[in-house]
C-alpha positions in Angstrom: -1.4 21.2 23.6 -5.1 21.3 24.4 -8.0 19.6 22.1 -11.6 20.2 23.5 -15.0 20.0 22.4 -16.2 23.1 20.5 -19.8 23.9 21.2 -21.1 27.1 20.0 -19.4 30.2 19.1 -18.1 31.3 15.7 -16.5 27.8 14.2 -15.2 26.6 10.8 -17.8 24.6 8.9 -17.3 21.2 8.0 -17.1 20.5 4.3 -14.5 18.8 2.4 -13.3 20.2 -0.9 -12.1 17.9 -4.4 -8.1 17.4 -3.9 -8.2 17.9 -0.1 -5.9 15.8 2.3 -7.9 13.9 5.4 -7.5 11.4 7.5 -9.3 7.9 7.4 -10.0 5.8 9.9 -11.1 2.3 10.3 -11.5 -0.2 13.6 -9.8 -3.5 13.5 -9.2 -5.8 16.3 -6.2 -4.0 17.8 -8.5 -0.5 17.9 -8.5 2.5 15.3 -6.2 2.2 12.3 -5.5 5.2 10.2 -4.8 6.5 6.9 -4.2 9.9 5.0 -5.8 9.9 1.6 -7.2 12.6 -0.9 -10.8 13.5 -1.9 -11.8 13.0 -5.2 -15.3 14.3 -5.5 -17.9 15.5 -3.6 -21.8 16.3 -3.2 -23.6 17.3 -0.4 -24.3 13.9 1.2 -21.5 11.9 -0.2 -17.9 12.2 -1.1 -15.7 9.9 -3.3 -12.0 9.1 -2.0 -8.7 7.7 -3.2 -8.3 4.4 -1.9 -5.2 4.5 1.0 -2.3 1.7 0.7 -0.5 0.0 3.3 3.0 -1.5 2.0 2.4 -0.7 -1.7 -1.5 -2.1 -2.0 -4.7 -0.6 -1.7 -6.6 -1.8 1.4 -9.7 -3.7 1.5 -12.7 -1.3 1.5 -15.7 -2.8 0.8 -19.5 -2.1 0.2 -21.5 -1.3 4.0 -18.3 -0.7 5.9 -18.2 1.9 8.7 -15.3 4.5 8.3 -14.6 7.7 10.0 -13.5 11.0 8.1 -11.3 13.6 9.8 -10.7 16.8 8.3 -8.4 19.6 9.7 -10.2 22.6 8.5 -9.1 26.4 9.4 -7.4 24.9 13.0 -10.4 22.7 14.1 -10.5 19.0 13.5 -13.8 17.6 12.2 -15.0 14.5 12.6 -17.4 12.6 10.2 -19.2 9.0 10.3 -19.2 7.2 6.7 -21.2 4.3 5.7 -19.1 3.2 2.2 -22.3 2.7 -0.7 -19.5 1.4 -3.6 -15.8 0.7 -3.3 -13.4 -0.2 -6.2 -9.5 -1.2 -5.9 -8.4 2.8 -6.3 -11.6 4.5 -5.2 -15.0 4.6 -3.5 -18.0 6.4 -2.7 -19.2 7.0 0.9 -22.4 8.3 1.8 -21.6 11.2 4.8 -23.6 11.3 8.0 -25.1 14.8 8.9 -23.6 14.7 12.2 -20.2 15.6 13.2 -17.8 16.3 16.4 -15.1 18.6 16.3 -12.2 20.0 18.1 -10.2 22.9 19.3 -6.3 22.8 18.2 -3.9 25.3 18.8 -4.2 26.2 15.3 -7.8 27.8 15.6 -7.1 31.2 16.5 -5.0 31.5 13.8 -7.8 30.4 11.4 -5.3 27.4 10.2 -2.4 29.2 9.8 1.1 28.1 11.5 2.8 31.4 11.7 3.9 32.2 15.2 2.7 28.5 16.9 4.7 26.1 18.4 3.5 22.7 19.0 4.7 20.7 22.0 4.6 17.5 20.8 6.6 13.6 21.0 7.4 12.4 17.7 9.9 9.7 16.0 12.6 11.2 13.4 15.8 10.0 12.0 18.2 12.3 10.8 22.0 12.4 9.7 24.7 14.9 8.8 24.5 15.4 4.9 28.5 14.1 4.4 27.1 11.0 6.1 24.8 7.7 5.7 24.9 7.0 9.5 21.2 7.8 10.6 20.5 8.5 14.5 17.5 8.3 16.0 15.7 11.1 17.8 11.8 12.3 19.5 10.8 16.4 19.2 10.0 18.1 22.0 8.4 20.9 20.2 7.5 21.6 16.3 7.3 25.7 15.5 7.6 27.1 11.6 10.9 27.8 11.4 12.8 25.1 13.8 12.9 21.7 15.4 13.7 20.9 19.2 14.2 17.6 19.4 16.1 15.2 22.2 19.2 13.2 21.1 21.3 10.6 22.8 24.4 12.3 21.4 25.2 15.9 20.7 25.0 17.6 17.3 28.0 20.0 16.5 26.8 23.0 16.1 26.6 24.0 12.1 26.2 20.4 10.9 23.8 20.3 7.8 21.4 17.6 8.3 18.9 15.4 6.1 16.1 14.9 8.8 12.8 12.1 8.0 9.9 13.0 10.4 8.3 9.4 11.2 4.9 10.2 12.4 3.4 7.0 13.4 0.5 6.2 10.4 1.5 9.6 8.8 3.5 9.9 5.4 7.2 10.4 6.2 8.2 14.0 6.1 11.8 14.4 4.5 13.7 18.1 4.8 16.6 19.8 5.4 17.8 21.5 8.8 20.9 23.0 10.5 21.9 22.3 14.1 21.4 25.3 16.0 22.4 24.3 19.8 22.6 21.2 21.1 23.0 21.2 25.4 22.9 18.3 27.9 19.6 17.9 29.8 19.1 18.1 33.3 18.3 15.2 36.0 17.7 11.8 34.8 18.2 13.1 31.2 21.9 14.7 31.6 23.1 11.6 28.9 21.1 13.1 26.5 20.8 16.0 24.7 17.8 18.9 24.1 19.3 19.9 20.1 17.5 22.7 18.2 17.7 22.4 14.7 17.0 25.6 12.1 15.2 24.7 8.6 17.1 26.6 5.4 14.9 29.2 3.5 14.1 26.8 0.8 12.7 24.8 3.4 10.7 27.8 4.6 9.2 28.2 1.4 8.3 25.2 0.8 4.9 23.6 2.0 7.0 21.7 4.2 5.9 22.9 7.8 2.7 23.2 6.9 2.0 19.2 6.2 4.2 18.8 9.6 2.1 20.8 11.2 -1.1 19.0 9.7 0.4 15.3 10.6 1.1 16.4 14.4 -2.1 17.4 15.0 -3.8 14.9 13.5 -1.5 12.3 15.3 -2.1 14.1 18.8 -5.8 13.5 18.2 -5.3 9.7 17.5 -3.4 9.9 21.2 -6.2 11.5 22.7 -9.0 8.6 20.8 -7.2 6.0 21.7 -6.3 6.6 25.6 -10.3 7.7 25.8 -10.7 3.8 24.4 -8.5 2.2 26.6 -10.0 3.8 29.3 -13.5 2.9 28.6 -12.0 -0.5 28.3 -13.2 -0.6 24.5 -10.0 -1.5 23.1 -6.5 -3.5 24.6 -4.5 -1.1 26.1 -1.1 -0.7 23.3 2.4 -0.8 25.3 5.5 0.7 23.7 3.7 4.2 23.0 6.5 5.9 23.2 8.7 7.1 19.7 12.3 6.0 21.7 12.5 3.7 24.7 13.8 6.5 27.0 11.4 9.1 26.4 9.3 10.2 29.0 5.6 10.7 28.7 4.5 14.1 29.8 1.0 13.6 28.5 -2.5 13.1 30.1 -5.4 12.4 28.9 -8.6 13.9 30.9 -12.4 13.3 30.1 -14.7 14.8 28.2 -12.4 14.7 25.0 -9.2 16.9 26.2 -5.5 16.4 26.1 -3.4 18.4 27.9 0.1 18.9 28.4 
């Protein structure tokens, strides 16, 4: 997965819509912290939003305070400055600054749409057989429309109907339905583990269901990318634990000038 500056060409134009999804994004001591919330109305300079919560209640958002807004709009993420001008406890205003950054995803040339993409990307999920409550932990390897790879520590018989819960760190959890498809032992230092695809039901496939998956991946592999650019520029601590199980490998790097590549 690549995300680069986009200068010139023929690009998506920022502008947020009433009852769209985006991503907030605040600084606290530990470095950006972000939330997915909903726009309520909007103007050409300023936009009202639906206050996020964290653990049931609304955070505090107050008058003068410096947030970011980022908007995944036709495959290209844009981002905005926001100085809030009123804040309640479910809603406030924020005045929108007339300069933006955006960037490529893999979703661009597609105008948005996830048809015939497959993200590689290293997120948490849980998941369990349906005649079961035992849950088992697990970190994708790749996201596409219709299936899951993901990497186990034990095999899945093939066949077994599963309840899965996509964990995206600072995302809302995902919860669907899939089918193990294969499930092999990996190679090398991996060979305890196992590389299982899973296969989601048509009534998962009409749903909207891979679509917000697809949304809350890319959106998290941009927070990767911002916060390594931080920690490299020494503005924030460097975070340890980064990675969704303790034995999963990082395959990532970050490089300058805004890309991440795989």
């Amino acid at each position: 997965m690549v995300f680069g500056f986009l200068f010139g060409g023929n690009k998506p134009k920022f502008q947020l819509k009433e009852n769209m999804e985006v991503e907030l994004e605040l600084m606290s001591p530990d470095g950006p912290k972000s939330y997915f919330t909903k726009v309520l109305e909007v103007s050409k300079k300023k936009a009202t939003f639906q206050t996020p919560k964290e653990n049931n209640k609304f955070i505090a958002i107050n008058p003068q305070d410096m947030v970011k807004v980022i908007a995944l709009i036709d495959g290209v993420i844009f981002q905005v400055n926001a100085k809030v001008v009123s804040a309640l406890d479910r809603e406030f205003e924020a005045l929108l600054s007339s300069k933006e950054s955006s960037y490529d995803t893999p979703l661009k040339d597609k105008k948005g749409s996830i048809e015939g993409v497959k993200l590689e990307a290293e997120v948490p999920l849980d998941f369990r057989a349906i005649s079961t409550s035992h849950l088992q932990k697990a970190v994708t390897k790749s996201v596409c429309r219709e299936s899951v790879e993901m990497v186990t520590n034990l095999p899945v018989p093939e066949g077994t109907d599963l309840k899965v819960n996509f964990r995206i760190p600072e995302s809302p959890v995902i919860e669907t339905e899939g089918r193990a498809s294969t499930s092999e032992a990996m190679e090398g230092d991996d060979s305890k583990r196992s590389k299982t695809l899973i296969l989601f039901p048509d009534k998962v496939l009409e749903s909207d269901m891979a679509k917000s998956l697809f949304i809350y991946v890319v959106h998290y592999q941009r927070r990767l990318a911002r916060r390594k650019e931080m920690e490299e520029a020494g503005e924030i601590p460097k975070k340890e634990g980064d990675a969704p199980l303790p034995a999963a490998r990082k395959t990532s790097k970050v490089r300058k000038k805004g890309k991440l590549s795989r």
